[in-house]
C-alpha positions in Angstrom: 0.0 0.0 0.0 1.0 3.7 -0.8 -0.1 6.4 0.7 0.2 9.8 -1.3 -0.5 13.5 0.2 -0.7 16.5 -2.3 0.1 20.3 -0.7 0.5 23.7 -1.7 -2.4 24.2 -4.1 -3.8 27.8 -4.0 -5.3 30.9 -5.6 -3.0 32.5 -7.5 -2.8 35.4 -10.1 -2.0 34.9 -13.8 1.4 34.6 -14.3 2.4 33.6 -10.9 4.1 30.3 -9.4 3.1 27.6 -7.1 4.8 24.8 -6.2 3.1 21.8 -5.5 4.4 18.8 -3.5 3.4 15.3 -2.8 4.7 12.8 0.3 4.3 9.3 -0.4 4.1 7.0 2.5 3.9 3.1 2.9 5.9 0.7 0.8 6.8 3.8 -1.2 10.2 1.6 -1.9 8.3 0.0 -4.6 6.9 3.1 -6.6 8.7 3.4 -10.1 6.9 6.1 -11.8 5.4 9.1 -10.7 3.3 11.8 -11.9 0.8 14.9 -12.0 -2.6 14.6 -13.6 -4.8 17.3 -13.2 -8.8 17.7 -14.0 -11.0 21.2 -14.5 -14.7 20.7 -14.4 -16.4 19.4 -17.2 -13.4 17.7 -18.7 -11.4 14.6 -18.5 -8.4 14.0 -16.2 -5.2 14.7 -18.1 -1.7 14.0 -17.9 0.5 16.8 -16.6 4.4 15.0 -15.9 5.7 12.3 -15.2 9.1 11.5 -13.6 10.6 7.7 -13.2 12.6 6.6 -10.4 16.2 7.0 -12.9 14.9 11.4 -13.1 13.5 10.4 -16.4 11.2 13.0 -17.0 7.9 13.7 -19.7 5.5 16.6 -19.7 2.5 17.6 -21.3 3.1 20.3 -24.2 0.4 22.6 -23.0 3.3 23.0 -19.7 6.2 22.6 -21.8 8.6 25.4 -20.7 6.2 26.9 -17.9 6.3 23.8 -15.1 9.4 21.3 -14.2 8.5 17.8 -12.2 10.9 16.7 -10.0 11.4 14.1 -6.9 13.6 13.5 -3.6 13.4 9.8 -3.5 15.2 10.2 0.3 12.3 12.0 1.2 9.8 9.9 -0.8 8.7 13.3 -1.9 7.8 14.6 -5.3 6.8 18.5 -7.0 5.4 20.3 -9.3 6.8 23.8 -9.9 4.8 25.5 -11.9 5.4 28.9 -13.1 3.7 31.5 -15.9 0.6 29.8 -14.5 -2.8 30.7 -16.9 -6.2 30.6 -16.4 -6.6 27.6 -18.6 -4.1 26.1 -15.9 -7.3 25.8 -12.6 -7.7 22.3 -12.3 -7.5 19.6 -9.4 -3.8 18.5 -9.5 -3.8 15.0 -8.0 -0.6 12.7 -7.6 0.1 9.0 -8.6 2.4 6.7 -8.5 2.8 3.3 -10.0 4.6 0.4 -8.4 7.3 -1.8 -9.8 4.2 -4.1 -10.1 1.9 -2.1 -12.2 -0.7 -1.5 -9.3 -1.2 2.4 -9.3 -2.2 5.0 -6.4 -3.6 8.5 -6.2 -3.4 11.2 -3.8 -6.7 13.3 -2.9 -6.3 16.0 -4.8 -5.2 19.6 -4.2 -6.5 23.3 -5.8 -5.3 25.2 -8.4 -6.6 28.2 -8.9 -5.4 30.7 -11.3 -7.4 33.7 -11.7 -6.8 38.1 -10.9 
């Protein structure tokens, strides 16, 4: 089991930063991949970034340039810094992580709210 904890979501005004983190807990040993997926009403939940266990990273091209994924593995701890944020941007960020074995997880959720 995995436990995963998003923070530091927020209101925040066009062009600003956030960063956002995410504490895994549990047999965390055993997470390869990790990532951020985020959702805005009305729409499907989308890839954001990923980041393997090697630093590996992927991002969506809509974030390209703007946000940069990365992970502590001594502190089982993972962010998203996002920065030039855009309206288009609010969404739920959520964090997952997949397991050596396949089996996936996902964290709560956390705000993101970009707006003057």
């Amino acid at each position: 089991q995995v436990q995963l904890v998003e923070s530091g979501g927020g209101l925040v005004q066009p062009g600003g930063s956030l960063r956002l983190s995410c504490a895994a807990s549990g047999s965390r040993f055993s997470i390869n991949a990790m990532g951020w997926y985020r959702q805005s009403p009305g729409k499907q939940r989308e890839l954001v970034a990923t980041i393997t266990s090697d630093g590996s990273t992927n991002y969506a091209d809509s974030v390209k340039g703007r946000f940069t994924i990365s992970r502590d593995n001594a502190k089982s701890t993972m962010y998203l810094q996002m920065s030039s944020l855009k309206p288009e941007d609010t969404a739920v960020y959520y964090c997952n992580a997949v397991q050596s074995s396949g089996y996936e997880y996902w964290g709560q959720g956390t705000q993101v709210t970009v707006s003057s």
